[in-house]
DSSP file (Angstrom, degrees, kcal/mol; ACC not computed):
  #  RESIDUE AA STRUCTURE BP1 BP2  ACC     N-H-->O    O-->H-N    N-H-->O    O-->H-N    TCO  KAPPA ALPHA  PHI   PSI    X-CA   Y-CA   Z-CA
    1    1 A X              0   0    0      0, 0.0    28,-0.0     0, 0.0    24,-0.0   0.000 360.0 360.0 360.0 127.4  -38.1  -54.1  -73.2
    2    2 A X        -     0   0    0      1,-0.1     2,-0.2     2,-0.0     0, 0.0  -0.155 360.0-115.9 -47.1 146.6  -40.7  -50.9  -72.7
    3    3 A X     >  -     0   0    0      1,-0.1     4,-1.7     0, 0.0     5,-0.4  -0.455  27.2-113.1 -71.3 152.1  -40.0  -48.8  -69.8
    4    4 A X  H  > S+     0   0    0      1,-0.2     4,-2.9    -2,-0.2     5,-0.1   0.891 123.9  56.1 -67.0 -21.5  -43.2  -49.0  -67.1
    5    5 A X  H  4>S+     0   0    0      1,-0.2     5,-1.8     2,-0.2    -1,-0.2   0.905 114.6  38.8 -87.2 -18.0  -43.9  -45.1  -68.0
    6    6 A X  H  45S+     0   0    0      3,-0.2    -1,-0.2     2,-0.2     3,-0.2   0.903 119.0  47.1 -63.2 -40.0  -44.3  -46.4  -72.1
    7    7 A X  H  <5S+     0   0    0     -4,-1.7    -2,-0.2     1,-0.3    -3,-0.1   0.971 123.7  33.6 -78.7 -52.3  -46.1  -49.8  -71.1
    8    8 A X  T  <5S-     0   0    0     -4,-2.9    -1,-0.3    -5,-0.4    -2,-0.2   0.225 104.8-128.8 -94.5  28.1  -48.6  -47.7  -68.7
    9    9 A X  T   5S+     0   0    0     -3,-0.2     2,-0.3     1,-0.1    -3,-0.2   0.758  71.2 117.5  11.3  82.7  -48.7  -44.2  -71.2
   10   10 A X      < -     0   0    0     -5,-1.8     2,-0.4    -6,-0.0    -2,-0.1  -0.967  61.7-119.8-157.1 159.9  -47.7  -41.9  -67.9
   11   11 A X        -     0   0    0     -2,-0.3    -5,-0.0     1,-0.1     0, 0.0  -0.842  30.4 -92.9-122.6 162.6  -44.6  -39.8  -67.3
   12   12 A X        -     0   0    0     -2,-0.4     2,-0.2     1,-0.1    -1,-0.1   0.348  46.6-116.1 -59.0-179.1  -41.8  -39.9  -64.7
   13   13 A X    >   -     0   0    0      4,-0.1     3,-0.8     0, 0.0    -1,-0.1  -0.565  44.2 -96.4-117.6 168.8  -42.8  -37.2  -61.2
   14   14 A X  T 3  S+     0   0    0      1,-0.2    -2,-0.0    -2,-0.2     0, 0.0   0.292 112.0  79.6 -84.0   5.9  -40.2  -34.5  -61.1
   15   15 A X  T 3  S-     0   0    0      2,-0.2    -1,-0.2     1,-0.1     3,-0.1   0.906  76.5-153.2 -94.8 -13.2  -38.0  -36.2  -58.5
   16   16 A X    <   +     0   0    0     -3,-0.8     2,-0.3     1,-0.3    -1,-0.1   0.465  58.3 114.3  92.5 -17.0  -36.3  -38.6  -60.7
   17   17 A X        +     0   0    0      5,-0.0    -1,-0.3     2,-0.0     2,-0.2  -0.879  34.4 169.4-118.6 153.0  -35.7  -40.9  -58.4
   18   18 A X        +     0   0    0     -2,-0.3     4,-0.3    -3,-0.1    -6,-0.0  -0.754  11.7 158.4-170.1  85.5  -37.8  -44.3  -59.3
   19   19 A X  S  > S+     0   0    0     -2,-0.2     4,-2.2     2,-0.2     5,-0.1   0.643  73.7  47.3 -74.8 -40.5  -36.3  -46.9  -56.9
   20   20 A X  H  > S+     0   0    0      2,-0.2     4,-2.5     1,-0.2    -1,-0.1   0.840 116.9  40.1 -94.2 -23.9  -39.2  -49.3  -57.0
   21   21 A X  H  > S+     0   0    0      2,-0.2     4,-2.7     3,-0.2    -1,-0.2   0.873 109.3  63.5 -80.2 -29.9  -39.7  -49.3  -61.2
   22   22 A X  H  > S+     0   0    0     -4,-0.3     4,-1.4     2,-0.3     3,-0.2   0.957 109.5  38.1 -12.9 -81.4  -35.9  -49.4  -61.3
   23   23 A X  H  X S+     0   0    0     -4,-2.2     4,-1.5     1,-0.3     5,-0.5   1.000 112.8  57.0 -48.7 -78.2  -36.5  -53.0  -59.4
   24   24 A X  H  X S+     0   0    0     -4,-2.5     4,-1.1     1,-0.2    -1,-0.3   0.759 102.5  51.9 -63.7  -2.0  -39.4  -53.8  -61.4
   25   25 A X  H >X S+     0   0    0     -4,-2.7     4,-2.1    -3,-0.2     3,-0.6   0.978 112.4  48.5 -46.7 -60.5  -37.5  -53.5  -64.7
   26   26 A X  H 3< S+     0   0    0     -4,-1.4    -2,-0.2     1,-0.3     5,-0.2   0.657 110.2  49.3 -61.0 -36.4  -34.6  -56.0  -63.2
   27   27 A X  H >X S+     0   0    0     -4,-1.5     4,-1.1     2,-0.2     3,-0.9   0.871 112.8  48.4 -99.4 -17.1  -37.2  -58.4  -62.1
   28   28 A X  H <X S+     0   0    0     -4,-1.1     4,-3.6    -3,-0.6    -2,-0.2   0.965 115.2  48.4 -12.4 -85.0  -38.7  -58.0  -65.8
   29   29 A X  H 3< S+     0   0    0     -4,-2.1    -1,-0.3     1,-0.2    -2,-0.2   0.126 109.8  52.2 -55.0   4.3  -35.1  -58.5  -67.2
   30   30 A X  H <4 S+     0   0    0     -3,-0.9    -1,-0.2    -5,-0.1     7,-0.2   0.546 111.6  37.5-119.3 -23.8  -34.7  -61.1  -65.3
   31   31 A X  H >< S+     0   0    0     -4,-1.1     3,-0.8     1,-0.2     4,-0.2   0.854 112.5  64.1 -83.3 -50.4  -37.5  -63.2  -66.0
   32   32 A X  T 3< S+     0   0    0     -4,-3.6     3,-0.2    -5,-0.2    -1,-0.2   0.854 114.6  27.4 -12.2 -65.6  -37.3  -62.2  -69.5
   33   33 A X  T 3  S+     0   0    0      1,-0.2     4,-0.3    -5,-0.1    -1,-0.2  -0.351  77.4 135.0-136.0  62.0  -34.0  -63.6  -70.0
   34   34 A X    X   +     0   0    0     -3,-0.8     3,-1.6     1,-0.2    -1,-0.2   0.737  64.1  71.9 -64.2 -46.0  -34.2  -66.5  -67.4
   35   35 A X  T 3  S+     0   0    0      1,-0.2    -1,-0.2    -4,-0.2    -2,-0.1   0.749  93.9  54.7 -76.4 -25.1  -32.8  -68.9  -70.0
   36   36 A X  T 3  S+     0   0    0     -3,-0.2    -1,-0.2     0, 0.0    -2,-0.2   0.819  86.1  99.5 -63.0 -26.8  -29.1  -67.1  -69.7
   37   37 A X  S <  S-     0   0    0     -3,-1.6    -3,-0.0    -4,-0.3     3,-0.0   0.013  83.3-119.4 -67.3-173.4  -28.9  -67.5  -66.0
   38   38 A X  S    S+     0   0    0      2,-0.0     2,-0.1     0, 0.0    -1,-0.1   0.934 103.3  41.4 -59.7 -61.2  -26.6  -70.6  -64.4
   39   39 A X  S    S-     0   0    0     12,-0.0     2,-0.4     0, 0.0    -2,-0.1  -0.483  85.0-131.0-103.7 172.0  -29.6  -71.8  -62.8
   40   40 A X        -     0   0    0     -2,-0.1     2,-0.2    -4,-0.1    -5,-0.1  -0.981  21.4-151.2-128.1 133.5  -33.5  -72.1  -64.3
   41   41 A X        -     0   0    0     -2,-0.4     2,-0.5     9,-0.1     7,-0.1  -0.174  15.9-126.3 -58.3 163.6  -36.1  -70.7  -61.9
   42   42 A X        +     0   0    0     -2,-0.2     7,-0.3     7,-0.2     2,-0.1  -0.756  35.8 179.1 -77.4 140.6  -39.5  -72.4  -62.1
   43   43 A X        +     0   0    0     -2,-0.5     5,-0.1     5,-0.1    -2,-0.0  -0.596  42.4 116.8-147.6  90.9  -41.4  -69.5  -62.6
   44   44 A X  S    S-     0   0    0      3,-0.4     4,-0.1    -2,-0.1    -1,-0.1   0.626  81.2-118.6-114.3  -1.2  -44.8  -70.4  -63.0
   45   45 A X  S    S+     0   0    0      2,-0.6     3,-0.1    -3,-0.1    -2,-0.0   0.497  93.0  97.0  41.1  52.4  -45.5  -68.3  -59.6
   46   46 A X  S    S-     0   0    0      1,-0.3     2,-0.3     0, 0.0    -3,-0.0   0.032 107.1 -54.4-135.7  39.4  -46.8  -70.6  -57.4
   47   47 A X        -     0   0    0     -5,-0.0    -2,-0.6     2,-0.0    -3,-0.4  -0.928  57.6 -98.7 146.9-162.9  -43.5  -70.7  -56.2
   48   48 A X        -     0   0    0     -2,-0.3     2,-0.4    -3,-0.1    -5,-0.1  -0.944  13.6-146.1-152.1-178.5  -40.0  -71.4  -57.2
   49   49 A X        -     0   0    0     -2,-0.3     2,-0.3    -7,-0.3    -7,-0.2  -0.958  14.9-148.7-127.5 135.9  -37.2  -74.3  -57.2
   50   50 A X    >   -     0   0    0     -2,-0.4     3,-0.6     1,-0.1    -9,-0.1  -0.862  45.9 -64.3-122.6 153.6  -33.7  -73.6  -56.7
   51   51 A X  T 3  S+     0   0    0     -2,-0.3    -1,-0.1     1,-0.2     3,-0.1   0.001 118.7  23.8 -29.4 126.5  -30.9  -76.0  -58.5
   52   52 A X  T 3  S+     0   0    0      1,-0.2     2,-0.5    -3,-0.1    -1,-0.2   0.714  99.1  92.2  77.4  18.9  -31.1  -79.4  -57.2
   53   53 A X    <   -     0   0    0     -3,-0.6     2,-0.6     3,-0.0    -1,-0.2  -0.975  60.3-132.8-141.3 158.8  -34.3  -79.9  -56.0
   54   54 A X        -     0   0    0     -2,-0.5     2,-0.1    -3,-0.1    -4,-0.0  -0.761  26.3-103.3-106.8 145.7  -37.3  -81.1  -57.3
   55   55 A X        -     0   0    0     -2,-0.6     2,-0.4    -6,-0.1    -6,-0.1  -0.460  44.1-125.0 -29.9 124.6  -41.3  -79.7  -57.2
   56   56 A X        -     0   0    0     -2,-0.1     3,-0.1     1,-0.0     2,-0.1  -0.859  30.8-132.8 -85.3 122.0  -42.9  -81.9  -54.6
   57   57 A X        -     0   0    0     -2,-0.4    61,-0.4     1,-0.2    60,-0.2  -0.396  38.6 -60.7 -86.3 179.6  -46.0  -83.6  -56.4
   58   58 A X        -     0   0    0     57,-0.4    72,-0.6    58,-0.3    -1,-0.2   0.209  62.7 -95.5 -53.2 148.8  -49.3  -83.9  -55.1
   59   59 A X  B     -A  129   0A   0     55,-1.3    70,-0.3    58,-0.5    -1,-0.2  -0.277  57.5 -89.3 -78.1 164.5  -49.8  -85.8  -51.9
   60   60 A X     >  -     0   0    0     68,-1.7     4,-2.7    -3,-0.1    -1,-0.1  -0.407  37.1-126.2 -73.6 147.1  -50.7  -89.4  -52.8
   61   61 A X  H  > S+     0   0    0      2,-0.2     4,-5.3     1,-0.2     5,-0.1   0.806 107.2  46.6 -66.9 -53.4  -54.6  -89.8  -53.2
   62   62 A X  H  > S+     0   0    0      1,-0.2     4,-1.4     2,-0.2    -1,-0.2   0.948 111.3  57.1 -72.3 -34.4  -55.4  -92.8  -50.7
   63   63 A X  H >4 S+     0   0    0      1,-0.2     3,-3.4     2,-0.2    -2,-0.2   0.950 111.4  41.4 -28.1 -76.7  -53.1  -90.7  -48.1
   64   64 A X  H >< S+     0   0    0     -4,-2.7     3,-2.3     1,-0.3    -2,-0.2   0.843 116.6  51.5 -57.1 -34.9  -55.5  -87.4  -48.5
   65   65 A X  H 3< S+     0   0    0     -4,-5.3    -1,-0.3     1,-0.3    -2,-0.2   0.752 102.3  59.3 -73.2  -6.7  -58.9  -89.8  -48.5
   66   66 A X  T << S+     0   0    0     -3,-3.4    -1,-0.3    -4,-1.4     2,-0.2   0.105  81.8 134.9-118.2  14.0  -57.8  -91.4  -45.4
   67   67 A X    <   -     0   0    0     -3,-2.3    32,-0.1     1,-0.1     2,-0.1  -0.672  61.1-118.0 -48.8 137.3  -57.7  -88.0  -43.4
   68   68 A X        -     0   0    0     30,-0.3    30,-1.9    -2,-0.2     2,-0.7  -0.167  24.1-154.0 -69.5 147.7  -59.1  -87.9  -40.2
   69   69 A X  E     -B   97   0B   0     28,-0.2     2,-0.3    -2,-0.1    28,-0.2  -0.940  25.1-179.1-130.0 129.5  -61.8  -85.5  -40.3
   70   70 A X  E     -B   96   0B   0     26,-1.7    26,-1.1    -2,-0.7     2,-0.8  -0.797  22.2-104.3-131.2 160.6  -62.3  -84.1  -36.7
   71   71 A X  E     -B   95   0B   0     -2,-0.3    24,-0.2    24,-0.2    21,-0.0  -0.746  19.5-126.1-137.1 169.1  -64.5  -81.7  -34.8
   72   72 A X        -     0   0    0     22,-1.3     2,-0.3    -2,-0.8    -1,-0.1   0.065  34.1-133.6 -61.6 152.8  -63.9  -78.3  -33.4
   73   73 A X     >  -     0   0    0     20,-0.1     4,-1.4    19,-0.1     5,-0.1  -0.853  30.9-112.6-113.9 153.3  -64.7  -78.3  -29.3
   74   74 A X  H  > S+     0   0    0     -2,-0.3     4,-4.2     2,-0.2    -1,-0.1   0.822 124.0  52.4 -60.2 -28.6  -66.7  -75.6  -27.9
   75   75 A X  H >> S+     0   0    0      1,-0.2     4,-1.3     2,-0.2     3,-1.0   0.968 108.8  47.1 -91.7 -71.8  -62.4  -74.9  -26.1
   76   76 A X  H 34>S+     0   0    0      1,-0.3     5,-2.9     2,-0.2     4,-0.4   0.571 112.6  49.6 -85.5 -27.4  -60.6  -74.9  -29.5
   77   77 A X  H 3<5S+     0   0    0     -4,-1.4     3,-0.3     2,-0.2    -1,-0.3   0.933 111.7  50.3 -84.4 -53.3  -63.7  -72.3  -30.7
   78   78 A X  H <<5S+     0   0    0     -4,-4.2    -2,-0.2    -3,-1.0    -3,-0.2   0.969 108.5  62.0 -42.3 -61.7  -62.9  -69.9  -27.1
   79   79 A X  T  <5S-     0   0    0     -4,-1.3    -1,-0.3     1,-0.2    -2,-0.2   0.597 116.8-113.5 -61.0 -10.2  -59.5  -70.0  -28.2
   80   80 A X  T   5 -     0   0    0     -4,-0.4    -1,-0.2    -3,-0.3    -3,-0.2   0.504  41.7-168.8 113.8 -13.3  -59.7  -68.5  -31.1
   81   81 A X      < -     0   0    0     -5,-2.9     9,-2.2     8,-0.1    -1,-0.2   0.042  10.6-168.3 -32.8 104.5  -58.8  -71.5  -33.7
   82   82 A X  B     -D   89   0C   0      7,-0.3     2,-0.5    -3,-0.1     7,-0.3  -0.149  27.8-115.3 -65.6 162.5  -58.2  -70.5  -37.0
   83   83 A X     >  -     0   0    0      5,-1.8     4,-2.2     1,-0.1    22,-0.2  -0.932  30.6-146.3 -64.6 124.0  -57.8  -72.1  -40.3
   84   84 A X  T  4 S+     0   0    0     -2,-0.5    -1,-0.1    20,-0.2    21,-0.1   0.970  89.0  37.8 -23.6 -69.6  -54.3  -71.5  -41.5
   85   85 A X  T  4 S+     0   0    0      1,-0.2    -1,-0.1    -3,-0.1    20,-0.0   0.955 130.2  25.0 -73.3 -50.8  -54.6  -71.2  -44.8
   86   86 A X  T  4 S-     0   0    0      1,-0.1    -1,-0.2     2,-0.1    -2,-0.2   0.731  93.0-135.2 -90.9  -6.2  -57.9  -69.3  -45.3
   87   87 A X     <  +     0   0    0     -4,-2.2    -1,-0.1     1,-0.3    -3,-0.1   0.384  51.0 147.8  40.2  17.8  -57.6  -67.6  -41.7
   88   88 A X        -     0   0    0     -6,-0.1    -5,-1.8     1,-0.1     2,-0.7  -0.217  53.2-115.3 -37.3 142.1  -61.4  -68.2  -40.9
   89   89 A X  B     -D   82   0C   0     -7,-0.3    -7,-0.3     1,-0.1    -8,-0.1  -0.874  41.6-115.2 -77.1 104.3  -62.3  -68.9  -36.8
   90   90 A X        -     0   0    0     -9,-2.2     2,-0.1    -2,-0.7    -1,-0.1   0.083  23.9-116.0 -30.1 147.4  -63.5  -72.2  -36.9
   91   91 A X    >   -     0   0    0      4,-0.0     3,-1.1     1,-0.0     2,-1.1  -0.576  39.1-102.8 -82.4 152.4  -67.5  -72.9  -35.9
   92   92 A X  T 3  S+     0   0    0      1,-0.3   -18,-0.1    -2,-0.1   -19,-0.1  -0.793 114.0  15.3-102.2 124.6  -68.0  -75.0  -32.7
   93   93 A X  T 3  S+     0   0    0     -2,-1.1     2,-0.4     1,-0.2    -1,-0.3   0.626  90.9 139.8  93.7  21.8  -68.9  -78.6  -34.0
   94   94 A X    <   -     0   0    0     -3,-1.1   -22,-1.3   -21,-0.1     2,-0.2  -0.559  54.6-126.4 -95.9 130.0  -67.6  -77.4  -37.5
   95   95 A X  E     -B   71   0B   0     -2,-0.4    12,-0.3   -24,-0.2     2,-0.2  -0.789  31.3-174.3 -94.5 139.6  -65.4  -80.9  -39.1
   96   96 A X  E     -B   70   0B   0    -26,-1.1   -26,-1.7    -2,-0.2    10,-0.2  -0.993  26.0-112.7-143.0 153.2  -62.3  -80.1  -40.0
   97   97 A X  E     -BC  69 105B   0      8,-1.8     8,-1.4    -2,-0.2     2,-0.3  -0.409  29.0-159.2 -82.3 138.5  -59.3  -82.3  -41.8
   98   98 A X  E     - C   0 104B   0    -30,-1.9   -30,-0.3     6,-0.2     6,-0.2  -0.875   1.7-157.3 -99.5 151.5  -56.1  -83.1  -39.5
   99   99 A X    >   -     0   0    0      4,-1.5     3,-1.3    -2,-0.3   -31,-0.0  -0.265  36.4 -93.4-109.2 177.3  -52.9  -84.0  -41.2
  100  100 A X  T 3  S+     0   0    0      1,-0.3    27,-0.0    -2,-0.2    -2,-0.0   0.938 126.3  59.1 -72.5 -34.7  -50.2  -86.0  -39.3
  101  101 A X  T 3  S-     0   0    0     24,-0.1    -1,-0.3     1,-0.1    24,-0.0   0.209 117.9-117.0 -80.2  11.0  -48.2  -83.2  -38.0
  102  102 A X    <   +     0   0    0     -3,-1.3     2,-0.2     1,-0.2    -2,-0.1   0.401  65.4 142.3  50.6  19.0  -51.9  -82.2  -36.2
  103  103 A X        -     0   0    0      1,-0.0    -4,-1.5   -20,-0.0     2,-0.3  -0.685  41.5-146.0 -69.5 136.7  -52.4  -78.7  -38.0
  104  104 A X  E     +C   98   0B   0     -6,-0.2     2,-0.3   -22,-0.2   -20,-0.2  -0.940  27.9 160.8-111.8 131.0  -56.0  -78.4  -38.8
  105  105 A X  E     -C   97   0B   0     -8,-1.4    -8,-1.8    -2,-0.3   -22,-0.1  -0.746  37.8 -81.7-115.5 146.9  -57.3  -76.8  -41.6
  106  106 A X    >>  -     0   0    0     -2,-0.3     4,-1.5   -10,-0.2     3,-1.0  -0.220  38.1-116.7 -38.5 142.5  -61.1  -76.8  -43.9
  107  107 A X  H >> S+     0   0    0    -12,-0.3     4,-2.8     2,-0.2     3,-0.6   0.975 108.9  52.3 -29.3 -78.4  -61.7  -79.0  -45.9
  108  108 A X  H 34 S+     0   0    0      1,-0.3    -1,-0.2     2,-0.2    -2,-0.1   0.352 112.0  51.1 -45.0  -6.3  -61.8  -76.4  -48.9
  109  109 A X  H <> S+     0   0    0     -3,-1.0     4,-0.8     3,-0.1    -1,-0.3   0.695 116.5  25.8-121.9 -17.3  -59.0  -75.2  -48.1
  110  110 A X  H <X S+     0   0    0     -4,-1.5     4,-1.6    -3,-0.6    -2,-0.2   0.564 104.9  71.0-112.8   8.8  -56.6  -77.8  -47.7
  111  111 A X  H  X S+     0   0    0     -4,-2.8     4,-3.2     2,-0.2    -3,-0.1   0.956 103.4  46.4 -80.6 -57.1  -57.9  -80.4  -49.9
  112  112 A X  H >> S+     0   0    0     -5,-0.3     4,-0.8     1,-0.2     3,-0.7   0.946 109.4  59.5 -52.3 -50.9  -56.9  -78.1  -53.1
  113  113 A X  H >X S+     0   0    0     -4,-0.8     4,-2.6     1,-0.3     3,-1.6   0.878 106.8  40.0 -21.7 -66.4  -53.5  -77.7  -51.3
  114  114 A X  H 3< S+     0   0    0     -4,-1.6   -55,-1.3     1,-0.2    -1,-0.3   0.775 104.5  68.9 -74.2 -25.5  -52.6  -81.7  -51.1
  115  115 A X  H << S+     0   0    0     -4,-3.2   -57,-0.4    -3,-0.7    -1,-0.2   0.817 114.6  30.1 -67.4 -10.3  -54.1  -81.7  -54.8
  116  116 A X  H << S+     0   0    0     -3,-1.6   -58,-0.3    -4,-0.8     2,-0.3   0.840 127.0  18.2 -65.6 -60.5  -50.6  -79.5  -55.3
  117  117 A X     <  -     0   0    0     -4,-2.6   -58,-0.5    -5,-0.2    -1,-0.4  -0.943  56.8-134.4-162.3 164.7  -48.4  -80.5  -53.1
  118  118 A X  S    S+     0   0    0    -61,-0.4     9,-1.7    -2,-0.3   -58,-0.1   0.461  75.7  81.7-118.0 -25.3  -47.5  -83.1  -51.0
  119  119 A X  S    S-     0   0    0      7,-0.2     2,-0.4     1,-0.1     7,-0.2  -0.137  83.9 -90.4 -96.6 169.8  -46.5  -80.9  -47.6
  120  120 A X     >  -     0   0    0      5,-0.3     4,-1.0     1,-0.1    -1,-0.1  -0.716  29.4-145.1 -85.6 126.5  -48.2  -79.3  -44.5
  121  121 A X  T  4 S+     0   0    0     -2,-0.4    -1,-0.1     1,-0.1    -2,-0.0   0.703 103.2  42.1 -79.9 -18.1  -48.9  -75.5  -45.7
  122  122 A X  T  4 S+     0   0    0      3,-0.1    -1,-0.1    -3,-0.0    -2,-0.0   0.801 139.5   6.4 -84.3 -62.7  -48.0  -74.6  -41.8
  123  123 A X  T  4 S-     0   0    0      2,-0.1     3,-0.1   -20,-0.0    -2,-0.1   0.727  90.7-127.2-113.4 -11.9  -44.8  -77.1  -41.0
  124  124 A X     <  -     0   0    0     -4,-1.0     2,-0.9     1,-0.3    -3,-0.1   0.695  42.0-178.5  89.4  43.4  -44.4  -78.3  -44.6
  125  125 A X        -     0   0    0     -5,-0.1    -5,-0.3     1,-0.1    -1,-0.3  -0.664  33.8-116.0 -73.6 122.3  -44.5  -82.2  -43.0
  126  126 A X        -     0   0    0     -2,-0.9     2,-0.2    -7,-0.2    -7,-0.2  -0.550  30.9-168.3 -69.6 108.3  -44.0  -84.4  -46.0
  127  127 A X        -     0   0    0     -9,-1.7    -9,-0.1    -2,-0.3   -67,-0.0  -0.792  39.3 -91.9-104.2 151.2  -47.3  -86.6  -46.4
  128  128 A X        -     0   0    0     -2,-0.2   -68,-1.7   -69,-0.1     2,-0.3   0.028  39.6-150.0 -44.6 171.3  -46.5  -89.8  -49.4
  129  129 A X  B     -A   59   0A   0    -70,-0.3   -70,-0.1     2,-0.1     6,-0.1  -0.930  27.2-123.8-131.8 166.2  -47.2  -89.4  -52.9
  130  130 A X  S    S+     0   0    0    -72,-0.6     2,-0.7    -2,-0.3   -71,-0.1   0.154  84.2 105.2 -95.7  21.8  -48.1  -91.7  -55.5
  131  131 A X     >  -     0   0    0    -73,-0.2     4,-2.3     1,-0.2     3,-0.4  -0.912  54.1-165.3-116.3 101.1  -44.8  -90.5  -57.6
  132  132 A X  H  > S+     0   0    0     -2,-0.7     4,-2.3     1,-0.2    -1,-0.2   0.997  85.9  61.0 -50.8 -75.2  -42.3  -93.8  -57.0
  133  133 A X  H  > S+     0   0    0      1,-0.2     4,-0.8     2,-0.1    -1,-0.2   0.681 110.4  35.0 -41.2 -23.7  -39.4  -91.3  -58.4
  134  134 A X  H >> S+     0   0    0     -3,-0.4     4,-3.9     2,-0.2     3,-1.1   0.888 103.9  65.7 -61.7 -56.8  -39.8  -88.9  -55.8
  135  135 A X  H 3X S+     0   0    0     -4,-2.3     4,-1.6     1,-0.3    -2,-0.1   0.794 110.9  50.9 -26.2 -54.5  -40.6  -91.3  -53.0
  136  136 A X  H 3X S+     0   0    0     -4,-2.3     4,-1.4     2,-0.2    -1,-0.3   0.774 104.9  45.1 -21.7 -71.6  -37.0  -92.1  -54.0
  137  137 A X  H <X S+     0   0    0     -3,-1.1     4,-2.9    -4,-0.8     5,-0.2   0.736 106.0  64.2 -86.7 -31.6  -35.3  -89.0  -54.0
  138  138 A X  H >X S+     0   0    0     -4,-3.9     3,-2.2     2,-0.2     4,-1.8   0.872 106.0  51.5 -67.1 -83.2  -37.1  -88.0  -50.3
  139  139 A X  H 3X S+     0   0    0     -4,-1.6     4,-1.6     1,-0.3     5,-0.3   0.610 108.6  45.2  -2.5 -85.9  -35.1  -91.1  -49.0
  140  140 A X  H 3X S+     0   0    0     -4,-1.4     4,-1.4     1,-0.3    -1,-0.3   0.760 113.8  47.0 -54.4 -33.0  -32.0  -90.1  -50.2
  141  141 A X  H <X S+     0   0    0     -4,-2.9     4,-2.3    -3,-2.2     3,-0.3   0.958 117.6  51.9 -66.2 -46.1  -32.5  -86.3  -49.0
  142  142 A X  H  X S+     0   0    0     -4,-1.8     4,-2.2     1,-0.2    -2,-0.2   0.845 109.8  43.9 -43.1 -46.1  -33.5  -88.2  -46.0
  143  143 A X  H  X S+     0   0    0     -4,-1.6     4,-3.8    -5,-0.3     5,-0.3   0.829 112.5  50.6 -61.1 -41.1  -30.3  -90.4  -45.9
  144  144 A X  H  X S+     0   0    0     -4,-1.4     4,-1.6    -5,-0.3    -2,-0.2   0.938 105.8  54.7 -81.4 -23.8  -27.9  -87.7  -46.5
  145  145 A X  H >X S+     0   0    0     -4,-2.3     3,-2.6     2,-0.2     4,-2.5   0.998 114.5  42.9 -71.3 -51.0  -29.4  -85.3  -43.6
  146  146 A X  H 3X S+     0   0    0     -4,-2.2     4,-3.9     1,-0.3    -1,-0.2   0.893 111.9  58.1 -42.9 -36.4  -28.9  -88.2  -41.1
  147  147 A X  H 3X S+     0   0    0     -4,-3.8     4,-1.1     1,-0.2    -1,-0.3   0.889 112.5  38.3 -61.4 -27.0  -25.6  -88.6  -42.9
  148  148 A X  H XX S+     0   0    0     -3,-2.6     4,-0.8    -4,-1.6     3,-0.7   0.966 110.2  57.2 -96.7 -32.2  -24.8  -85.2  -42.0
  149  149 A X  H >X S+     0   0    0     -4,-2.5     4,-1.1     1,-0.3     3,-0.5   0.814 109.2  49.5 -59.0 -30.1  -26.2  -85.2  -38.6
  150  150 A X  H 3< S+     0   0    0     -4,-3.9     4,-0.4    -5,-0.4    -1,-0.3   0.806 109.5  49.3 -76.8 -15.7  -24.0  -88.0  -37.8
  151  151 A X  H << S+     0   0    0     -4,-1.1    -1,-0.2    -3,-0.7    -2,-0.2   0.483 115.0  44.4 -86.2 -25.9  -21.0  -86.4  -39.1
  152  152 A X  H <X S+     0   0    0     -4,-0.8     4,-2.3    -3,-0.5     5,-0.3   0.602 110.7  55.8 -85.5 -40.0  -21.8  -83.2  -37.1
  153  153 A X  H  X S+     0   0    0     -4,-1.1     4,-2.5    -5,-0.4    -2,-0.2   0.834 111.1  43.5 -74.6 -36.7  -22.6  -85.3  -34.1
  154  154 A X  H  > S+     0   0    0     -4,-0.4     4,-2.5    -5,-0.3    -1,-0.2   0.897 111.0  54.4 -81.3 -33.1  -19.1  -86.9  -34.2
  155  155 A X  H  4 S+     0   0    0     -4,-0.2    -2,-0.2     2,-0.1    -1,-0.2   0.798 110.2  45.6 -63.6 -32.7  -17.4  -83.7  -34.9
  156  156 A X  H >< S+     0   0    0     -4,-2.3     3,-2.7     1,-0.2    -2,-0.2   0.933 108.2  60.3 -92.5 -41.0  -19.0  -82.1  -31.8
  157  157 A X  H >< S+     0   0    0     -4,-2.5     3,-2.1    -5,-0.3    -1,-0.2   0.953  98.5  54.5 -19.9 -59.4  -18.1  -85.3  -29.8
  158  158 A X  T 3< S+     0   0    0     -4,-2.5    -1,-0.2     1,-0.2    -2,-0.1   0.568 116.5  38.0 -85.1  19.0  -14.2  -85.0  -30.4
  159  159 A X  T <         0   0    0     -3,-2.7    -1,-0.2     1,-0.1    -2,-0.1   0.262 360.0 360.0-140.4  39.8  -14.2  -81.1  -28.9
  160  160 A X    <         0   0    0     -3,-2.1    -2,-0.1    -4,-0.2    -3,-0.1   0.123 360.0 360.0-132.6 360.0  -16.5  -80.9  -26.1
């Protein structure tokens, strides 16, 4: 692997110390030789996956068409409502899509979002997908957190 000062034809400053290309070499190397670690990163960088979990696909179609599309009030506009994602002030009377978890976002901005992924870019509230296996596997992460909450719940019972 080139050095940053080879890759970018520039030389070192006289102090020597080069904390932050230091780091980006390692995160080079590391992506670099990704296929050695224990675990496989996703690294397409619009995110990552850690062992044992899956990419959440795109939220299911008839879900996204069947947002409510709602409109700003003259009080949501005083206050100062934003978009999340693009951090625009909303327009008063400007329609904008609500999700279940009631974060509202543009249109433009959250419609490419759910063509991604499946969650609330704000509380990450899990809207359906049209991917059966998945559907699946969120049940069973579902099942096992209740499993554990009851198992916590029982634990804290027998010492309070």
């Amino acid at each position: 692997m080139a050095s940053y000062y080879d890759e970018h034809d520039c030389e070192p400053d006289d102090s020597g110390v080069h904390r932050n290309l230091d780091l980006l070499q390692f995160a080079r190397m590391l992506v670099e030789n990704s296929d050695m670690l224990d675990f496989d990163l996703d690294l397409d960088f619009d995110g990552f996956t850690l062992p044992g979990e899956r990419r959440a696909p795109p939220a299911s179609i008839a879900v996204v068409q069947a947002l409510p599309s709602i409109e700003i009030s003259a009080k949501q506009v005083q206050m100062g409502k934003k978009c999340p994602v693009c951090l625009l002030e909303f327009d008063i009377h400007e329609k904008a899509k609500q999700l279940p978890c009631q974060h509202q976002f543009h249109s433009g901005c959250i419609l490419p979002w759910l063509k991604k992924t499946n969650s609330c870019p704000v509380c990450r509230h899990e809207l359906l997908t049209d991917d059966p296996d998945y559907e699946e596997y969120r049940k069973q992460k579902e099942k096992s957190k209740e499993k554990e909450a009851r198992v916590e719940s029982l634990h804290n019972s027998m010492y309070t």
